[in-house]
N, C-alpha and C positions, 0 to 999 in steps of 0.2 A: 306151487305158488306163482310160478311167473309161467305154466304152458298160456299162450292164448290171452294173454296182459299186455296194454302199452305203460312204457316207463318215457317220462318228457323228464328231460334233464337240463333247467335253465342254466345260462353259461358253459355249455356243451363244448364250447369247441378250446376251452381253457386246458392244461395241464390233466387236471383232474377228472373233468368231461370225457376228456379222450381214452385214459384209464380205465375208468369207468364203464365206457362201449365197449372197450375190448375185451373185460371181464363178461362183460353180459354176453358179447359174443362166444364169447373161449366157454363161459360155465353153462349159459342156459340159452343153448339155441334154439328151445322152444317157443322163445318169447316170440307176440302177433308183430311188437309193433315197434322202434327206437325213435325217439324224437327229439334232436337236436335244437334248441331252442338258443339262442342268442343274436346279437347285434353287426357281429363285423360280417359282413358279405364276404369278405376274402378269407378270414380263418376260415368260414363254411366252405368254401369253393376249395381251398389244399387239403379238408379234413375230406371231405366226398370224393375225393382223386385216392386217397386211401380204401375208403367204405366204398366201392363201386355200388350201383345196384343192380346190375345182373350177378353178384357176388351174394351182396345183402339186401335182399327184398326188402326188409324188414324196416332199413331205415328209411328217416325222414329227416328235411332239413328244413327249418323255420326260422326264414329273420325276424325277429323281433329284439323289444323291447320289455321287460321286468315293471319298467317306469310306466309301459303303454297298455291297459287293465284292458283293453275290448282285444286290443292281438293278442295278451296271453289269455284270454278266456277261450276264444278260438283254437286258440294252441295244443290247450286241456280239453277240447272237448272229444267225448270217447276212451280219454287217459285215465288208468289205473293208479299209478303210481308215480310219485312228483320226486324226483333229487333238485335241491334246490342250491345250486352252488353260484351262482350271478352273482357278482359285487365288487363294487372298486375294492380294490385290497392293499395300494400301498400308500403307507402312513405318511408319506410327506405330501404326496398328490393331494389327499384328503385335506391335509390341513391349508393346503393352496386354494382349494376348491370345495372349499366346506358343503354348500348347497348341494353338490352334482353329487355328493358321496351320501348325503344323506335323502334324497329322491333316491338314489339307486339302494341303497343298503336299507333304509330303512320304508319309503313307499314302496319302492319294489317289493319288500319282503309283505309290505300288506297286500298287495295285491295278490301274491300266492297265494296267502293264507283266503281272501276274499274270493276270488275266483277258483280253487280247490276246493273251498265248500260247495259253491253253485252248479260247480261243474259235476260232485258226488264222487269227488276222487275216494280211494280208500284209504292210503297211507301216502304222508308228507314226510319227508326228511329231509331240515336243512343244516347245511352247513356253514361251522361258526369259526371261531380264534382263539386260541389264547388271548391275545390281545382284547376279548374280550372279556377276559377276567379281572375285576377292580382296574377298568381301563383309566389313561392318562392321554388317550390320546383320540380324535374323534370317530378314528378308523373302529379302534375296540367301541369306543360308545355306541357309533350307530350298528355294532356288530350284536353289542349286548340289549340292545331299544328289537333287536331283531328276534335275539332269543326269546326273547319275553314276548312278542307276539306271537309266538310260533308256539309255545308253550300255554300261554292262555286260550291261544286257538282249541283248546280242545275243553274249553269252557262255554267259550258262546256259537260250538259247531250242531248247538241242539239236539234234535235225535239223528244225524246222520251219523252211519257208520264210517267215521272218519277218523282217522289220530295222526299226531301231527307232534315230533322229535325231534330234537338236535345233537349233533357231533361236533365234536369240539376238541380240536387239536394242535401241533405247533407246527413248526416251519417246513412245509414238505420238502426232502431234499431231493434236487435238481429242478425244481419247478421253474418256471415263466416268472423273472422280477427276483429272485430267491441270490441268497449270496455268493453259494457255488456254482450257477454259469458266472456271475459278475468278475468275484475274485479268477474264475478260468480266460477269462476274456481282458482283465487286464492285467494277467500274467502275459498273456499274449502282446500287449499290446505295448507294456513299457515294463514289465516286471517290476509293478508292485503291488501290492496288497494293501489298500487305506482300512486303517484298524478303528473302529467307532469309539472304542472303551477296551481294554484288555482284559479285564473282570468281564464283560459281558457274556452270558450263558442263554442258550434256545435249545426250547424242547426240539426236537429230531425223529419226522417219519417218511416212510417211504412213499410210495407211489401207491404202489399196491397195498399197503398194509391200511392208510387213508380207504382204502376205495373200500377194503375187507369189513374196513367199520362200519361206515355209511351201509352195507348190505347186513352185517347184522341188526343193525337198528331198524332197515326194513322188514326182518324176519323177526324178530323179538320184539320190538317196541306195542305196548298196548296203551301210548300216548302220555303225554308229559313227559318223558325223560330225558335229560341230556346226558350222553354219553361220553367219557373222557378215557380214550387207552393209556396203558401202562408203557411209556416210551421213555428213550433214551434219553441225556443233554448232551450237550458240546458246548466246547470254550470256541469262540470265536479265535482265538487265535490258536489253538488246536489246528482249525479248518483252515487257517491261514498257512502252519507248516507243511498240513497232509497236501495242498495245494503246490505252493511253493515255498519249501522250504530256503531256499535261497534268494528269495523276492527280498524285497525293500517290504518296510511293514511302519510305514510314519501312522504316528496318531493322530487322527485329525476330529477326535469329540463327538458327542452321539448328537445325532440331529432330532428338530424340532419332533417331540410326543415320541421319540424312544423312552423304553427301559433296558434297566443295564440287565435286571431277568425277569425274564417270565413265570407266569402264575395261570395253570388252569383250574386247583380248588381253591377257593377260600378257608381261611378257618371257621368264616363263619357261614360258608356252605357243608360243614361237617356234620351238621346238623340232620341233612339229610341226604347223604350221599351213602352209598354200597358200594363193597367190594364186590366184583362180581365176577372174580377170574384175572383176564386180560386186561378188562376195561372198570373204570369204577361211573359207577351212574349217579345223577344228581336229579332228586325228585323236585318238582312244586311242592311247597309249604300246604299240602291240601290235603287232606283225612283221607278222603275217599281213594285220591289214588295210590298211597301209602298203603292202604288196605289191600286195595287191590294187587298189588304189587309185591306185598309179603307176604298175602298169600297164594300166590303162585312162585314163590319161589321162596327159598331158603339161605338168601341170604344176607351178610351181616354189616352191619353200619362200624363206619370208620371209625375213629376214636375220634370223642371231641376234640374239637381246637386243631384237628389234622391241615396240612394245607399242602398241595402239592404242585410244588416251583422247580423251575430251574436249576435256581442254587443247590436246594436241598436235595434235591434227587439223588436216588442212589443208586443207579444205572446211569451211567457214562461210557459215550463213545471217546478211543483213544485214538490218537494221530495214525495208528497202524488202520484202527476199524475202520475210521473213516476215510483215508486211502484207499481200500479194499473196496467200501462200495461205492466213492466218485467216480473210482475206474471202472465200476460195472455198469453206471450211468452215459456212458458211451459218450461223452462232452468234450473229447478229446485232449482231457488234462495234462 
């Protein structure tokens, strides 16, 4: 699938970008082409001191713009295969800068969809949120205004052989903005830990298990699906003892467009969701690709009314587990 393919991967030089490269690197180094696509000139310049190119031929580094539809059309041209991971992602930013979140999350996201059809990509895969699940806050809304374009995109893509997927997951641990460098950095800094809510519970996944998704959706996906893995929770204050068990731990209230938990089914997305192993997938309300889709495979829709949150989950990380893997996230806890 990938000998003699380029993959362009918006927001490339993020967390998950750089994951991402390394996989493609490590598993299939037959691919032609890597194309780093995002904004900051200086993430590109530390991530390319990494990825030499007398090391990796193969890559490329592209500043651009999501927002700017003639640089990413440029970007995709010749490109196979889009990972689509660009986006403002923290919820209070958002809500300060309504406008900037919603050109980047949600024009951005059209602009993929618009310039991967013209360009004749084959397979799109973007990435979503919890937070885009019965969102409260504009981060998830223009995440969920995202999904839905990305998923009707495979309604007005005409006859090109193209489809076009989502993934959808919760709080990557250790990532860029994420609560475990935070709480590691003001352990460091004054030994304490500011606690949002003590009830509050987040889904929980890794680095690589994120990235594992995202490539099964590229090798499985035959359009419309959004994909949600089978992952852990954590109590926020769980990750506060595995941290610092002897920090200071004041409450100081959940800020503007938090939840105290997260939700990536609906009960009334039960309707049309599959178990499907690891991960459960979530169809379009649409005949034909229901069709399509139970008949190539066997298998079986959730119960009604199912919904799968935080609270209720029944795989939990404990203060030991999650000790085990901050420390193997090398953050110098």
């Amino acid at each position: 699938m990938y000998k003699d393919k380029s993959i362009l991967i918006t927001g490339g030089t993020g967390s998950l970008g750089k994951e991402l490269t390394k996989y493609i690197f490590e598993f299939h180094p037959e691919i032609r082409r890597v194309i780093i696509f995002s904004r900051d000139e200086q993430k590109q310049f530390v991530m390319a001191q990494e990825y030499p190119i007398d090391k990796y031929p193969q890559i490329r580094f592209f500043v651009g713009d999501v927002r700017d539809k003639d640089r990413l059309s440029r970007a995709l041209n010749g490109v196979d295969y889009v990972i689509h991971a660009a986006a403002m992602k923290h919820v209070h930013i958002a809500e300060y800068n309504p406008d900037e979140c919603i050109k980047t999350n949600i024009g951005g996201a059209q602009n993929v969809v618009s310039c991967s059809i013209d360009q004749n990509i084959s397979k799109v895969v973007a990435l979503s949120t919890d937070k885009a699940c019965a969102p409260i806050n504009l981060y998830g809304a223009t995440k969920l205004t995202s999904d839905k374009l990305f998923i009707a995109a495979n309604k007005i893509k005409g006859n090109k052989p193209i489809n076009f997927s989502v993934v959808r997951y919760g709080n990557v641990m250790g990532s860029n903005g994420s609560v475990i460098p935070f709480f590691i950095n003001r352990k460091k800094l004054n030994n304490t830990l500011p606690i949002t809510d003590p009830k509050m519970t987040r889904f929980n996944i890794s680095l690589i298990d994120g990235v594992k998704l995202v490539f099964y959706a590229l090798e499985n996906s035959i359009g419309g699906e959004l994909f949600v893995p089978k992952i852990p929770s954590y109590k926020i204050l769980d990750v506060a003892n595995a941290i610092g068990p002897n920090c200071e731990k004041p409450i100081i209230g959940i800020r503007p467009g938090e939840k105290i938990h997260e939700e990536m089914i609906t009960s009334s997305d039960s309707f049309n969701t599959y178990d499907i192993g690891k991960y459960y997938v979530i169809l379009p309300d649409d005949k034909k690709i229901k069709e399509n889709f139970e008949k190539n495979n066997k298998f079986k829709k959730v119960p009604l009314n199912f919904s799968y949150n935080s609270r209720d989950n029944e795989d939990w990380e404990s203060v030991e587990s999650l000790r085990i893997k901050i420390n193997s996230l090398g953050l110098n806890s």
